[in-house]
C-alpha positions in Angstrom: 17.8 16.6 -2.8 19.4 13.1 -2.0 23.0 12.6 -2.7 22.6 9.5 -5.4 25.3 9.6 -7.9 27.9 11.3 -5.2 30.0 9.5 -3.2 29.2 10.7 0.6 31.3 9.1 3.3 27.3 8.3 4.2 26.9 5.8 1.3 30.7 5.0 1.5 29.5 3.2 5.5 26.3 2.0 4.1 27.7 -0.2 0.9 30.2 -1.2 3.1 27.4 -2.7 5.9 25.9 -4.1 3.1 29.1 -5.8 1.9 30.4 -7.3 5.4 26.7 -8.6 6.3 27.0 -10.7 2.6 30.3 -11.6 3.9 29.1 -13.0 7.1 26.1 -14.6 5.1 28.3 -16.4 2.5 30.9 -17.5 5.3 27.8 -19.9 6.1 28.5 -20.0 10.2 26.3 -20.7 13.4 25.9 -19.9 16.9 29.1 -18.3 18.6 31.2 -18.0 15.2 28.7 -16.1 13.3 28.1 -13.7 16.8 31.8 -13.1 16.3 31.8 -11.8 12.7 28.7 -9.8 13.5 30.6 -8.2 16.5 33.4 -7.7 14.2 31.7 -6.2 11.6 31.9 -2.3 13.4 35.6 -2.6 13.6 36.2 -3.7 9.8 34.3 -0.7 8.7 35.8 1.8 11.3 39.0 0.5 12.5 41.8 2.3 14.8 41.7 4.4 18.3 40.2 7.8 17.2 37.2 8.6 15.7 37.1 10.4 12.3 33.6 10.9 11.4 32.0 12.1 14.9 35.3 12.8 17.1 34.1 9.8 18.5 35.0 6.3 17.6 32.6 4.6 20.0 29.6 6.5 18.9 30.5 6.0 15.5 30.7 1.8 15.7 27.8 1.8 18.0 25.8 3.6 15.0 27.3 0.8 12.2 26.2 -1.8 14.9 22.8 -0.7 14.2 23.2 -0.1 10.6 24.2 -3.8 10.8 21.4 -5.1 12.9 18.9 -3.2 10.3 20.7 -4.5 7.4 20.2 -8.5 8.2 16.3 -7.1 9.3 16.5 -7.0 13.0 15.2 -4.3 14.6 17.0 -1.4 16.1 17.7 -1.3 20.4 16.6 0.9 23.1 19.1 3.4 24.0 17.6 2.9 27.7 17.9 -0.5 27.9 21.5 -2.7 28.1 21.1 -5.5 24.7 24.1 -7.2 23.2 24.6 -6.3 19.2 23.8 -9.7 18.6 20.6 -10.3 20.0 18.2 -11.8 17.7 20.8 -12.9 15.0 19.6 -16.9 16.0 16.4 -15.7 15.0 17.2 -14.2 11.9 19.5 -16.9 10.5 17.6 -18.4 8.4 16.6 -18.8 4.4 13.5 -17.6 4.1 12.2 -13.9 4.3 12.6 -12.0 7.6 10.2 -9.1 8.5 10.1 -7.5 11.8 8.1 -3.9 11.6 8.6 -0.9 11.0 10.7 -1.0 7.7 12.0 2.5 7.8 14.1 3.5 11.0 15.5 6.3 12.6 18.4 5.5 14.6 18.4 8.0 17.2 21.8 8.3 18.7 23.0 9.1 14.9 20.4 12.4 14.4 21.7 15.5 14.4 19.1 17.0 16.3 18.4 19.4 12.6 15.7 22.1 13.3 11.7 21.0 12.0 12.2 24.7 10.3 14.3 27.8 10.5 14.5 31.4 8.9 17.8 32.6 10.1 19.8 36.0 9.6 23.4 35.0 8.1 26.4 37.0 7.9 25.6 38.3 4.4 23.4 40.7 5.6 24.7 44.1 5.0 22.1 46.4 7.4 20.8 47.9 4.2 18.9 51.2 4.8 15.8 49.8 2.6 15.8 46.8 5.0 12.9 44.9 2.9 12.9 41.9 4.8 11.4 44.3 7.8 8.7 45.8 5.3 7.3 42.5 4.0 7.3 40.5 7.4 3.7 39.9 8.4 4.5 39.1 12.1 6.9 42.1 12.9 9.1 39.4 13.6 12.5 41.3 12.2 14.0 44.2 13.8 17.6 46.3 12.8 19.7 45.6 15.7 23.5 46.8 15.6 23.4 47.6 12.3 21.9 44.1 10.9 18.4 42.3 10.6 17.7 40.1 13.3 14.8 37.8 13.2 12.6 37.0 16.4 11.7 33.4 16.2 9.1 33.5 18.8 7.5 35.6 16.4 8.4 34.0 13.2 6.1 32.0 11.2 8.7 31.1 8.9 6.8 31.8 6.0 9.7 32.9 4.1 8.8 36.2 2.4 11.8 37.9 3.8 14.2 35.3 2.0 12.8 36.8 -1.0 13.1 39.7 -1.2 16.9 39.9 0.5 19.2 41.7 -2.2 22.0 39.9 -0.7 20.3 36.6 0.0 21.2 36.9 3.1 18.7 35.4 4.6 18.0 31.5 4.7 14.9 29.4 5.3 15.9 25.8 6.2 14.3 22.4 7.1 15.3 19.1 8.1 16.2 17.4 5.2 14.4 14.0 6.1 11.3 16.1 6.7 11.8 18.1 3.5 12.2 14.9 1.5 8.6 13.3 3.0 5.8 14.2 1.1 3.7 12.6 3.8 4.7 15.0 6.5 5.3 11.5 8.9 8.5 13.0 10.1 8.5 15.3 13.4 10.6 15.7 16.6 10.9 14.0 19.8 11.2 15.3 22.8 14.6 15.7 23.0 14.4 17.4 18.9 15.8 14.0 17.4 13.5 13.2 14.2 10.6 10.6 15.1 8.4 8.9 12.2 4.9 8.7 12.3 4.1 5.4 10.8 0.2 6.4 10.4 1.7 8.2 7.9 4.6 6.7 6.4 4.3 4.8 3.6 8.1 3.7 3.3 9.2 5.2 0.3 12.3 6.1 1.7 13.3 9.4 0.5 14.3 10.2 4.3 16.5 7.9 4.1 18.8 9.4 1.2 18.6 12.5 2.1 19.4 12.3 5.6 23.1 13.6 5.3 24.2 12.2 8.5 23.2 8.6 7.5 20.6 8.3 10.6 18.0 7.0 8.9 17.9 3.1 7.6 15.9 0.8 6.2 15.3 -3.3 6.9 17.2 -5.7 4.6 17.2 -9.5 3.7 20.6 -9.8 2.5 21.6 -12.8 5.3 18.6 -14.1 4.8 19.1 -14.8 1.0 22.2 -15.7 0.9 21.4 -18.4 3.0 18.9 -19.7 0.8 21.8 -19.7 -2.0 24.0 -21.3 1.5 21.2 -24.2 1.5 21.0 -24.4 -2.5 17.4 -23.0 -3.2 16.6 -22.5 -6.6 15.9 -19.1 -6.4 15.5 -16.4 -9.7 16.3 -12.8 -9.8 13.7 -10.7 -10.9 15.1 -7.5 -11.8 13.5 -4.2 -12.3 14.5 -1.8 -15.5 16.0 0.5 -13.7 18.4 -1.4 -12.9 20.1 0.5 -16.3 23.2 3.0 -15.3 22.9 1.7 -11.7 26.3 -1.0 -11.4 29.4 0.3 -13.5 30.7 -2.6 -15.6 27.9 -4.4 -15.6 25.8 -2.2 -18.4 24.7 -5.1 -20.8 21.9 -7.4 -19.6 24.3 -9.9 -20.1 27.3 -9.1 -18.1 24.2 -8.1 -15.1 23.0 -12.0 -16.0 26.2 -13.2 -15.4 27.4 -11.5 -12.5 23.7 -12.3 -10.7 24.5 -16.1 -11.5 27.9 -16.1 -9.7 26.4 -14.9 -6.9 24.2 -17.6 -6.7 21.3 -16.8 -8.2 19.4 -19.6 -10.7 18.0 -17.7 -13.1 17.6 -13.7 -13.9 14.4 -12.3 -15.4 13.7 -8.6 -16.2 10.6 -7.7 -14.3 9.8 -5.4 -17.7 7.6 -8.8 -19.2 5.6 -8.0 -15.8 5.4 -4.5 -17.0 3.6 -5.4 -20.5 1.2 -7.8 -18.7 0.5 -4.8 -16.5 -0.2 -2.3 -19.2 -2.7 -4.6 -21.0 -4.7 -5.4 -17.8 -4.7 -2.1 -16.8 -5.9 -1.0 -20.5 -8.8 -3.2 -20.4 -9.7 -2.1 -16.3 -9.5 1.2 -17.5 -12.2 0.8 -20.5 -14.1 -1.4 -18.2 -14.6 1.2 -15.2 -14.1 5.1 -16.9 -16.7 6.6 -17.1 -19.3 3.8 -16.6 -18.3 3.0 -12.9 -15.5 5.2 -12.1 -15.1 9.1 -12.5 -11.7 8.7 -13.4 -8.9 5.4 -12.8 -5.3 5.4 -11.3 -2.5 3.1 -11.6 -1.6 0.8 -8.8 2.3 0.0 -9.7 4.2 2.4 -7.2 3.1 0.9 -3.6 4.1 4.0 -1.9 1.1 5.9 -3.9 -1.0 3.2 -3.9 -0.6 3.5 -0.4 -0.6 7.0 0.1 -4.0 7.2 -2.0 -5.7 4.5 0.1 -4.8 6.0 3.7 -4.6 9.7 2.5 -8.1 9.5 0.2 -10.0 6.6 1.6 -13.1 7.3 -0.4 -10.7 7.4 -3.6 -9.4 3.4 -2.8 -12.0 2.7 -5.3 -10.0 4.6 -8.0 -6.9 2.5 -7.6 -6.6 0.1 -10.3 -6.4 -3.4 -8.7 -4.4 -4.7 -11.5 -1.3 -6.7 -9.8 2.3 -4.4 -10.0 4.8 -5.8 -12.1 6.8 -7.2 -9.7 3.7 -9.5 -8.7 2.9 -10.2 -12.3 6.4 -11.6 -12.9 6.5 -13.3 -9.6 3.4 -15.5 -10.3 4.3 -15.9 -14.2 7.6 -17.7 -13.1 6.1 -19.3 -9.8 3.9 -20.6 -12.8 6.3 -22.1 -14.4 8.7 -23.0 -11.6 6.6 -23.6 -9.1 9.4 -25.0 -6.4 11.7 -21.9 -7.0 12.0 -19.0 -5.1 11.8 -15.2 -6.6 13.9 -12.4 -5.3 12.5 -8.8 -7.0 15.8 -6.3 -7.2 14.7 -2.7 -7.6 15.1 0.6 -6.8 12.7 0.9 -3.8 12.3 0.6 -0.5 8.4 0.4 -0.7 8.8 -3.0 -2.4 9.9 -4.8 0.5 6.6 -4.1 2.3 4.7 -4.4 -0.6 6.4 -8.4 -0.4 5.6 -8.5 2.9 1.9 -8.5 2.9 -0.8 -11.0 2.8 -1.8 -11.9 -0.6 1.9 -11.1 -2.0 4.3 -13.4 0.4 3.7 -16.2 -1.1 5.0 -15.3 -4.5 7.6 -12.7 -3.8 10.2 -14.5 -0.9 12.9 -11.8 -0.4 13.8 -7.9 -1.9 16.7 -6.3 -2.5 17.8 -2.7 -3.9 20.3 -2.0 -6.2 22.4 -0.7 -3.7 22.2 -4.0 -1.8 22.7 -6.0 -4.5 26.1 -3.5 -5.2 27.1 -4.4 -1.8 26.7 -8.2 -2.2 28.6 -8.1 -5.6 31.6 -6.5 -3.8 31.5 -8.9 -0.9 31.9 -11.7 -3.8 34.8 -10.5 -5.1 33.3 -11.2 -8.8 35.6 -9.8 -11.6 33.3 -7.6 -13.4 36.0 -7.0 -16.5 36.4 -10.7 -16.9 32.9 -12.2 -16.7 32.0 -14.2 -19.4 28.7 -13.9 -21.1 26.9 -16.6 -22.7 26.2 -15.5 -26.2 22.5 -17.3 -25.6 21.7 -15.2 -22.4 22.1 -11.8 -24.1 18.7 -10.6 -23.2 17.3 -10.8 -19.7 14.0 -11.2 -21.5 12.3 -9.8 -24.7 10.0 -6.9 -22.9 8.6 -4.1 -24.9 10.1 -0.7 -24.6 6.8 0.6 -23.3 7.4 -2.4 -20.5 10.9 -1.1 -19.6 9.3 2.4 -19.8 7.8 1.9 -16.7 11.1 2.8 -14.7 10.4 6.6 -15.8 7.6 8.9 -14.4 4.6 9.1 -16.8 5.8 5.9 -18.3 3.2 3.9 -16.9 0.1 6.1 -17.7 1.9 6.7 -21.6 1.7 2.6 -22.0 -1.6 2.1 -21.0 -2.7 5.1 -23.0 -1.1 3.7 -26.1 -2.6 0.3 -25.5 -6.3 1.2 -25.6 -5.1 3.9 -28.4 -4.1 0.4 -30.3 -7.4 -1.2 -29.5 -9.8 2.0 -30.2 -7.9 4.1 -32.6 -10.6 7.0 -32.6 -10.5 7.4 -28.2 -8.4 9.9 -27.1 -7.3 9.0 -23.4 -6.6 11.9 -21.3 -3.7 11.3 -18.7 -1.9 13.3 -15.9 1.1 12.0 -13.6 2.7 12.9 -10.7 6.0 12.6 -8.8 7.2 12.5 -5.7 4.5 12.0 -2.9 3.6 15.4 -2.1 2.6 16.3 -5.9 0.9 13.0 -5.9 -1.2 14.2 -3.1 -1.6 17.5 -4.8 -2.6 15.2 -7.9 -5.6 13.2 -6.2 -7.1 16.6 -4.2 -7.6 18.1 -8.0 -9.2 14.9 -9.0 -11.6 14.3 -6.4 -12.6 18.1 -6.8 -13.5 16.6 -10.8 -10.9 18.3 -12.0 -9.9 14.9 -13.4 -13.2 13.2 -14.3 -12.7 10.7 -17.4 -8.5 11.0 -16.6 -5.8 8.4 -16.7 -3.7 9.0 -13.7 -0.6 8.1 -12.4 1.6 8.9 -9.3 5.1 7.8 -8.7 6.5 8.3 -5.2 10.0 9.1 -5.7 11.2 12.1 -7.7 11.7 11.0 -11.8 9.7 7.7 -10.9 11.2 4.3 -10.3 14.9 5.9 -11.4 15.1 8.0 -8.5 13.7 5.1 -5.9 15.5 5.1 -2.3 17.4 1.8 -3.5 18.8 3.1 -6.5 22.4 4.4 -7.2 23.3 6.4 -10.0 22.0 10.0 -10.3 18.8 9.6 -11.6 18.8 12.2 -14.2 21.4 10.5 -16.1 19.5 7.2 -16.0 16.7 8.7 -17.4 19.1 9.5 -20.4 20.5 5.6 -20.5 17.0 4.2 -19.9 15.1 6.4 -22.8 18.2 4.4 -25.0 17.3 1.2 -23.5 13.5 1.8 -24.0 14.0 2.3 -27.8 16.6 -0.4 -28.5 13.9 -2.9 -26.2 12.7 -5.9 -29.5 9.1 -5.9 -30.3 7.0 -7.9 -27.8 3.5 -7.8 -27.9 2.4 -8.8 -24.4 -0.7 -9.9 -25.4 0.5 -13.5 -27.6 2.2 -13.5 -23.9 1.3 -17.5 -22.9 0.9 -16.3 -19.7 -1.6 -14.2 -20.1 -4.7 -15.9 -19.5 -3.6 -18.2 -16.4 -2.5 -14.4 -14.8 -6.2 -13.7 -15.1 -7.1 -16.5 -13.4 -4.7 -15.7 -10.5 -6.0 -12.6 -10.1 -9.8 -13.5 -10.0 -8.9 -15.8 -6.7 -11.4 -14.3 -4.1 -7.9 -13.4 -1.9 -6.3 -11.7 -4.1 -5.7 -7.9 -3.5 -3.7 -5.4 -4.5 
């Protein structure tokens, strides 16, 4: 469970990282001044003589001095090896997108060092005379000393049946929440028990990241680097995802977002939804074009991180991955299309995306990524008077998307608009879908289908738990967005993406020999 929607002194430091860094960026300084704010940066956020948080107000700067470095993309230090906070900021001043792997990082000196897993004996525990955790514990593993159970971990296999059956629940089974949270099982423990990534496995999604509740894990940002394209006066657009809905308090209309998004500096601000409906209909017609003829069954491609997962996880199923472009992509190109000097910056709710942006076939179209929880940071660092922006009356609507399009944000949404779409075009098919959420259901997903369990199928996976809503970048709780998006969805105008103008150049995009997904 990740603590969106509740105010943890953790996201109270992070926002705050994300807030100074924009500060720095918009101050628009060089060489030793900008070294100075950096440096100053950990004593803004935790000022005074005694530490609060860890008891230890050096450990706990040296942490935000890393939560800095990973915030303006530079990568984390060795713990064995002397480097100033600074190094690497010449490097990464600059307007254009910075990327220096791995995306997701655990910063070691902040782990807590949790257990990989633990079935413990708590206080509770009354010494009943039935003592059923003893009776169903294949291993032996739990004897009645001193009048209590006590467990033998050496023996323990921590398969849980004794938390079960424990009339007192007296008993716990615990996990490491970051490792709990990846449905890739990437996450382990070093040497000295401090949790280590496996990034064979990881495919960024980072859910780690928000449920680690001692703020230790972090991923790369491009906040300095954006801001100083705005700094140099690049025309650059906001692309922004629909789940941006219940995320920024104040800023609930598409216009007031529009507005505030223009005041930091941004040229333009399209919703990403348009890229949604151009989505849905390629992915219709891929879908009638491969299942059954080619195909045994056809997934969607819009989440990376189970694009990703299916690819390294299921080599043989890469095949089954549509290779229709995401939405992101599709809105990317249709504006590069149209603005071909301008500059796109995708905000969203996941983490996933800014690797996505970072490969090949996708960099030049997509230049920088933020989350929603960036972008909240670089909205406070502005000082912009939410209550008294004024909206232009023209620039209601971030862009007439369908609700099926906005729809996307929400697990099953993507699968339910495709569906409907060759529904609309064969009225007698019936189109048989199944989705998934959250990684490790998405892998559970795949092994049924390439069994056949799924032959003739729609399917669709989502990484994050509720879909897009519930992303690693997002804010809000995500079961109340789903309650302000399914509003959003139906009050979306009618659109029908296929009179889109774009349309048919997209489909010449995406035949360049190049391209992939």
């Amino acid at each position: 469970m990740s603590f969106r929607g509740i105010n943890t002194t953790v996201i109270q430091i992070r926002r705050q990282v994300f807030t100074e860094v924009a500060r720095m960026a918009y101050a628009n300084v060089k060489g030793e001044q900008a070294n100075h704010l950096m440096r100053k940066i950990p004593y803004t956020i935790i000022p005074g003589e005694e530490g609060k948080l860890r008891k230890d107000i050096f450990l706990e700067r040296a942490i935000v001095e890393e939560r800095v470095r990973l915030a303006m993309g530079l990568p984390t230090r060795r713990m064995d090896e002397h480097n100033s906070v600074v190094s690497g900021l010449e490097d990464a001043s600059i307007a254009d997108k910075y990327y220096d792997p791995p995306l997701v990082n655990v910063i070691k000196f902040a782990c807590n060092r949790c257990p990989e897993k633990l079935v413990k004996v708590s206080d509770l525990c009354q010494g009943c005379l039935a003592h059923p955790c003893m009776e169903v514990c294949p291993k032996k593993a739990i004897t009645w000393e001193s009048g209590r159970s006590t467990i033998d971990q050496e023996k323990c296999i921590k398969c849980g049946r004794c938390v079960g059956v424990c009339p007192y629940n007296a008993i716990v089974k615990t996990e490491r929440p970051c490792a709990a949270a990846c449905g890739m099982g990437a996450i382990h423990s070093d040497e000295l028990g401090r949790a280590e990534i496996d990034y064979s496995k990881c495919v960024s999604c980072g859910q780690c990241l928000v449920n680690c509740p001692f703020g230790a894990i972090a991923d790369k940002g491009q906040i300095y680097q954006l801001i100083q394209g705005f700094n140099r006066g690049d025309r650059i657009y906001a692309l922004v995802a629909p789940a941006f809905i219940n995320q920024f308090p104040g800023l609930a209309s598409t216009g007031k977002l529009k507005a505030a998004l223009k005041a930091l500096g941004f040229y333009d601000v399209v919703e990403v939804a348009i890229g949604a409906d151009l989505c849905t209909v390629d992915e219709a017609h891929d879908f009638l074009e491969e299942v059954p003829n080619k195909l045994n069954f056809m997934a969607t491609s819009c989440c990376p991180a189970w694009s990703m997962m299916a690819k390294t996880a299921f080599p043989d199923l890469a095949k089954n991955i549509s290779m229709t472009m995401t939405p992101m992509v599709f809105t990317a190109r249709m504006m590069k299309q149209a603005d071909p000097e301008a500059r796109m910056c995708f905000i969203g709710p996941c983490a996933a995306k800014k690797l996505e942006a970072s490969r090949r076939t996708v960099r030049s179209d997509v230049d920088f990524v933020l989350t929603f929880e960036e972008l909240a940071g670089i909205i406070e660092a502005k000082d912009i008077d939410v209550a008294n922006l004024e909206v232009d009356p023209d620039e209601i609507d971030l862009v007439h998307a369908s609700g099926a399009g906005r729809g996307f944000a929400q697990s099953g949404g993507v699968a339910k608009a495709v569906a409907d779409k060759v529904k609309e075009w064969h009225p007698d098919m019936d189109v048989k879908i199944a989705s998934a959420q959250g990684l490790a259901e998405c892998k559970k997903l795949l092994m049924l289908a390439k069994a056949g369990k799924y032959n003739g199928y729609l399917l669709e996976g989502m990484g994050c738990p509720g879909g897009c809503i519930g992303g690693a970048g997002t804010i809000a709780d995500p079961t109340r967005t789903a309650v302000a998006l399914n509003k959003y969805v139906k009050e979306a105008p009618f659109q029908d993406p296929e009179q889109s103008p774009f349309m048919t150049s997209i489909h010449v995009l995406k035949d360049d020999p190049n391209f992939e997904v």
